[in-house]
Backbone as CSV, one residue per row, in Angstrom:
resi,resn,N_x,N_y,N_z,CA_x,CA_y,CA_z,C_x,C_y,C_z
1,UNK,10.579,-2.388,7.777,9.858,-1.151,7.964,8.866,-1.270,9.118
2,UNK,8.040,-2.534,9.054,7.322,-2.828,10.558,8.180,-2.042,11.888
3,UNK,9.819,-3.016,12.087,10.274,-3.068,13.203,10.923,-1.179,13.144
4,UNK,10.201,-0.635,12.171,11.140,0.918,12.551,9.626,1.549,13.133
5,UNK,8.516,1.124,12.655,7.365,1.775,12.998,6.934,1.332,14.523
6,UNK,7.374,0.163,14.818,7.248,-0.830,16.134,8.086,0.469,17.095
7,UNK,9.151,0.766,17.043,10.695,1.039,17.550,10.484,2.946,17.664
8,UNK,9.971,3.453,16.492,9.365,4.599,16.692,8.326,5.569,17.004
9,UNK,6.873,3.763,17.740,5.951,4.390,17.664,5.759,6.230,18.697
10,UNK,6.869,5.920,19.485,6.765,6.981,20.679,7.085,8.357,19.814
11,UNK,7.675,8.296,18.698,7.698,9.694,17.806,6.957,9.987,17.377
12,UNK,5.596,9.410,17.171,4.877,9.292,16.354,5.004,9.075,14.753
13,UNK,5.776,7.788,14.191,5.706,7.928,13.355,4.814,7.023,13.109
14,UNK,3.916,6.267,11.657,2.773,5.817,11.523,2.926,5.554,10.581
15,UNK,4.253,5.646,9.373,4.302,5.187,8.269,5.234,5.169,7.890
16,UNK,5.410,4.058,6.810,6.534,3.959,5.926,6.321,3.492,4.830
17,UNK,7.138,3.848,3.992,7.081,3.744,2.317,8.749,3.189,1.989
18,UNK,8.559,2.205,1.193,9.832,1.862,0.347,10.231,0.915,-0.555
19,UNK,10.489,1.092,-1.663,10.798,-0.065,-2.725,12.162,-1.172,-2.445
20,UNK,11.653,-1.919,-2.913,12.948,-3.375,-3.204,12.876,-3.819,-4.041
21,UNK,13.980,-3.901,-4.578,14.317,-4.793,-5.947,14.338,-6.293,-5.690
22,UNK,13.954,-6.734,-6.127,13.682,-8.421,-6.269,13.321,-8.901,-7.675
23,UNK,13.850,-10.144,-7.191,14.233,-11.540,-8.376,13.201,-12.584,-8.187
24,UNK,12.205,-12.477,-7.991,10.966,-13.128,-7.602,9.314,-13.047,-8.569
25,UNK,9.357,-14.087,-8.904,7.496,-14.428,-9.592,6.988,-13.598,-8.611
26,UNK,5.690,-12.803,-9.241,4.524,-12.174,-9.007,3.522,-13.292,-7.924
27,UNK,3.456,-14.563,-8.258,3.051,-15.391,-7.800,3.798,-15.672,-6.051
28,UNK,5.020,-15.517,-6.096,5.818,-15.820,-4.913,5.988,-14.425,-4.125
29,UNK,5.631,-13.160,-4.452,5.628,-12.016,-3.534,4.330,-11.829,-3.190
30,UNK,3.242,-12.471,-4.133,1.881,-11.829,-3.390,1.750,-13.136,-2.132
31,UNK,2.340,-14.647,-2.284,2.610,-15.307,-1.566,2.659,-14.933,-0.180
32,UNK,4.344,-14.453,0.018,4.871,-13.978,0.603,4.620,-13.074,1.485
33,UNK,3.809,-11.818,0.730,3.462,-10.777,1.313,1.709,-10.824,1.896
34,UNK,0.968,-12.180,1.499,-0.459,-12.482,2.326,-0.128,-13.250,3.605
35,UNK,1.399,-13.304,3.671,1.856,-14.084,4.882,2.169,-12.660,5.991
36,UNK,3.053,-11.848,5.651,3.339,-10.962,5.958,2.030,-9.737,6.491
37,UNK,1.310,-9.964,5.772,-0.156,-8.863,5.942,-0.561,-9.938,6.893
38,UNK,-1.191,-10.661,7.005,-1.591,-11.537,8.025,-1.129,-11.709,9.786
39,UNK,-0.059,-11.276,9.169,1.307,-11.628,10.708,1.282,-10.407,11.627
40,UNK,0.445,-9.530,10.651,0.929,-7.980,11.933,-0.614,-7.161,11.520
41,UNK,-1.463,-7.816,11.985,-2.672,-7.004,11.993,-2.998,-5.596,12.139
42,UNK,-1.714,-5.233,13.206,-1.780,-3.692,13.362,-1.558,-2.789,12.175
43,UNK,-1.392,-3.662,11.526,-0.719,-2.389,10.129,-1.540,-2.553,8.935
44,UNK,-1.510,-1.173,8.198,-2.461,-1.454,6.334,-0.889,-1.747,5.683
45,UNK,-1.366,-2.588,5.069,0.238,-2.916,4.499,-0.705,-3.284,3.301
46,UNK,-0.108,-2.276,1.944,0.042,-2.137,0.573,1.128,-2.179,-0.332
47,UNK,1.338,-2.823,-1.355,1.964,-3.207,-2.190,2.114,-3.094,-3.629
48,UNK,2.881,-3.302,-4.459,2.577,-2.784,-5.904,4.011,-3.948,-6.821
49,UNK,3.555,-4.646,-7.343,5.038,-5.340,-7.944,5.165,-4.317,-8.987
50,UNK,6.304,-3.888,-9.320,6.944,-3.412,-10.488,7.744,-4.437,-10.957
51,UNK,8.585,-4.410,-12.330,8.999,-4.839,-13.111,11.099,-4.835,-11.603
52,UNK,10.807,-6.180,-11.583,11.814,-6.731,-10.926,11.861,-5.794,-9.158
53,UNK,11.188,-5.502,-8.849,11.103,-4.287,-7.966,9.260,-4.480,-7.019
54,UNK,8.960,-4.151,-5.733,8.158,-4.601,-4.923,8.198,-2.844,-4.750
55,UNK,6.887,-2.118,-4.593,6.789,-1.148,-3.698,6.022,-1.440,-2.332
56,UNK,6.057,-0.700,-1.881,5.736,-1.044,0.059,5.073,0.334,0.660
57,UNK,4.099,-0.228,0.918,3.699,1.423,1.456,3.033,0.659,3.106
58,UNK,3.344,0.846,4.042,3.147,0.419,5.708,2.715,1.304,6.620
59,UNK,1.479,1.551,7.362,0.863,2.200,7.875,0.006,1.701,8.796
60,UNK,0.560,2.545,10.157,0.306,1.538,11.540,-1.127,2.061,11.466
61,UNK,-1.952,1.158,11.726,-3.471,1.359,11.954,-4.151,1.850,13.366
């Protein structure tokens, strides 16, 4: 979702939202995803684990 907001900034788009299903500890996506928030400063990048499932909400800053 980064590389569509990267790729579309000239449309102005500024956000994206979207769930994934995953097979992953709570422990290994917030992991994962303080790596990910870290890596692209330009963006608010929010999150939500659901029950086998990650929501994603990405918003270029």
């Amino acid at each position: 979702k980064i590389v569509i907001l990267k790729e579309e900034a000239h449309l102005s788009v500024k956000e994206q939202k979207a769930s994934v299903l995953l097979h992953y500890t709570k422990r290994t996506i917030d992991k994962s995803m303080a790596r990910i928030i870290s890596e692209n400063p330009d963006y608010q990048i929010t999150y939500q684990c659901e029950i086998n499932s990650i929501v994603l909400h990405i918003k270029a800053k």
